[in-house]
C-alpha positions, 0 to 999 in steps of 0.5 A, spaced: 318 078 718 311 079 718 308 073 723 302 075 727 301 076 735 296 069 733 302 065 731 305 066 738 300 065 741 300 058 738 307 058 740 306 059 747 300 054 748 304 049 744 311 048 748 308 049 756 308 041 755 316 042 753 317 047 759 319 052 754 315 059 753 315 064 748 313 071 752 313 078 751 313 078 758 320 077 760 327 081 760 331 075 760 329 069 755 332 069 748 330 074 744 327 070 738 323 077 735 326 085 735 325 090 734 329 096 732 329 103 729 336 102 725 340 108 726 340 110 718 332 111 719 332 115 726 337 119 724 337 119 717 342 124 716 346 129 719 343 135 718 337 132 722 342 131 727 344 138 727 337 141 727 335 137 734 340 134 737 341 141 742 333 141 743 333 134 745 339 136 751 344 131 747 351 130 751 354 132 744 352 132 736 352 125 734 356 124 727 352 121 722 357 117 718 359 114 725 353 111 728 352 108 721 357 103 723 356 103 731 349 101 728 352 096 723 356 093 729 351 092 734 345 090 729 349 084 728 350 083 735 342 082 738 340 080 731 343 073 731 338 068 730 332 072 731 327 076 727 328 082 726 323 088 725 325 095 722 321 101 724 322 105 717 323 112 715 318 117 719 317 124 721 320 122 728 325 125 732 332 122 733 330 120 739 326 114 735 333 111 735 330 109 742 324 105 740 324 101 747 321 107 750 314 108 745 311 101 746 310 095 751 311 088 749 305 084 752 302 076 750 295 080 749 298 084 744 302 091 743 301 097 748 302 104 745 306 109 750 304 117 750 311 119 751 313 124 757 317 127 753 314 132 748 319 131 742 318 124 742 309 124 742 309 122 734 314 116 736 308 111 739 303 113 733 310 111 728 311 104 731 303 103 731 303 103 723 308 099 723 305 094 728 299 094 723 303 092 718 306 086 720 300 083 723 302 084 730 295 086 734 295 092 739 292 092 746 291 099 746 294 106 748 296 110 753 292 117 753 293 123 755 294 126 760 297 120 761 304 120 760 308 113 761 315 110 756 317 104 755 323 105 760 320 105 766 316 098 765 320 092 766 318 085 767 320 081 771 316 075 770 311 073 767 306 075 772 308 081 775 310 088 770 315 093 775 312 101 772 316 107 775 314 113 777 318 118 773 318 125 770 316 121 763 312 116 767 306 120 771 300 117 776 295 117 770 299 113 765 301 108 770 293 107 772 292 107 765 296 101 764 293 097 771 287 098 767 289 094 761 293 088 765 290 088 771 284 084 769 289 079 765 292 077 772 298 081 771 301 085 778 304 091 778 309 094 782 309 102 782 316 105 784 317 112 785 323 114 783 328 120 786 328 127 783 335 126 782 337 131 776 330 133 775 325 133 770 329 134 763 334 128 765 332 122 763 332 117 769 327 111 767 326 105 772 332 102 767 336 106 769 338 102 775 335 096 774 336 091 768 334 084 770 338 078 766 336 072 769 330 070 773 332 071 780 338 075 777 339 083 776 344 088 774 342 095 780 344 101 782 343 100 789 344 108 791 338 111 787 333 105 789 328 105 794 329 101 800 322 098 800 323 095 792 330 093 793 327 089 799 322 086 795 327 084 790 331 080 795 324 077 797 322 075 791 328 072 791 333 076 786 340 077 787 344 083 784 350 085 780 351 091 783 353 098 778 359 101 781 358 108 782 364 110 777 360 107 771 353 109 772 353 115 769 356 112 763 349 107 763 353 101 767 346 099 769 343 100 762 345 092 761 341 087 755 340 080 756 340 076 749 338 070 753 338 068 761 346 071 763 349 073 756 349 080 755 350 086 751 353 092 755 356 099 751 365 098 752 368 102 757 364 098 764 371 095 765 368 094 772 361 092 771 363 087 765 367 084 771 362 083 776 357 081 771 362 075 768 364 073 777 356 072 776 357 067 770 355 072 765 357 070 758 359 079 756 357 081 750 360 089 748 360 095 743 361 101 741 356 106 743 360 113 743 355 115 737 348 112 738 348 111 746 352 115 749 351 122 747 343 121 747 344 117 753 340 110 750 343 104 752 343 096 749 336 096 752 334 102 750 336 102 743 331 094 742 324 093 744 324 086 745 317 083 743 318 075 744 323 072 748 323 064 749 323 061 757 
């Protein structure tokens, strides 16, 4: 733990004669630095879980004893042979086990989110202490009134950053973060998203694409804008198709630990098929406790900062 954004940088420019990047602008390189927010110090105990899991419009009350040990589990699972970095203890909501959605991960460094959730605005200022503590340079913040999370933003390669507009996401945060990326060369591609179940839902740009390769992606067609997914088949993508039994239960909401070997919550019996017909190596846990009730996959649950291509 505690390697600076510099050493990466040296990283970066010293394997390209290898044809081999470390990245944060990847959703589907090997995750070679972490981030997670352990369940232990999100939740911290069941009486904080009893206090805000209604406001926060969970399913259900999560039990605190059992997400301890879905957490252990899945921890193992995306922490192999990868440095991990643990967000400590905070004043944070239980929604900060999601910690993909407080920051983005780029090459000039961290980009701090302001959340479109109120109950999760102390979350970027969280991660952003511990960033500092560990090195790690950030590039700035998102103001408000703008409002943008992590979960709307997904890379999908290193030149070009898809950012949805959302009821989390609004017009100003997006043109926030073209201010910071743009002039690096980084293309943004702006997706409006549908109204679906409205603005206390939570429905970010992940919730129907989750890239796993570089010309691969997991979708769920039915809530995509015509002219994105035509851009997608463009660029050369082709899809595993979330089938419309399993979306509600996050079919879409799929982590690469490297190019087509992924990580999906059980109970995606038809998505796990589709993705091993793809030639996917299909990684599962259990998430009744930490992904389900609060409706946060694999995806939400890591904030990826270096990937290997």
């Amino acid at each position: 733990m505690g390697r600076s954004w510099r050493y990466f940088r040296y990283a970066i420019l010293s394997l390209v004669e290898k044809k081999v990047m470390i990245t944060c602008h990847s959703e589907y390189g090997s995750i070679k630095s972490l981030l997670l927010s352990p369940a232990g110090n999100a939740l911290q105990s069941q009486s904080k879980i009893d206090q805000e899991w209604a406001s926060l419009n969970y399913y259900q009350r999560v039990n605190f004893e059992q997400a301890l040990d879905e957490y252990a589990a899945f921890q193992e699972l995306v922490g192999k042979d990868t440095e991990l970095h643990f967000l400590p203890k905070s004043d944070a909501s239980i929604d900060s086990i999601y910690c993909r959605d407080a920051s983005l991960a780029t090459d000039y460094g961290l980009i701090l989110c302001n959340m479109g959730k109120p109950a999760r605005n102390i979350e970027p200022q969280t991660q952003l202490k511990y960033f500092e503590s560990i090195g790690l340079e950030v590039l700035g913040q998102i103001e408000s009134p703008g409002t943008l999370e992590g979960g709307d933003m997904c890379w999908l390669n290193e030149k070009t950053l898809v950012v949805g507009h959302t009821y989390r996401s609004n017009p100003e945060g997006i043109s926030q973060m073209k201010s910071f990326l743009e002039p690096k060369g980084i293309e943004i591609i702006v997706v409006d998203l549908p109204h679906y179940k409205g603005e206390h839902d939570v429905f970010h740009m992940m919730s129907i694409l989750s890239p796993i390769d570089k010309d691969l992606a997991v979708v769920y067609s039915p809530l995509m804008p015509i002219s994105f997914r035509k851009e997608l088949i463009a660029r050369g993508f082709s899809f595993v198709e979330c089938p419309e039994e399993e979306f509600e239960q996050m079919g879409c909401n799929v982590l690469a630990i490297s190019p087509r070997e992924v990580v999906i919550n059980t109970g995606l019996p038809m998505t796990e098929q589709r993705l091993i017909e793809a030639g996917c190596t299909v990684h599962t846990y259990s998430g009744e406790e930490i992904s389900k009730k609060g409706e946060g996959g694999p995806t939400c649950l890591t904030r990826p900062i270096y990937r290997e291509i």
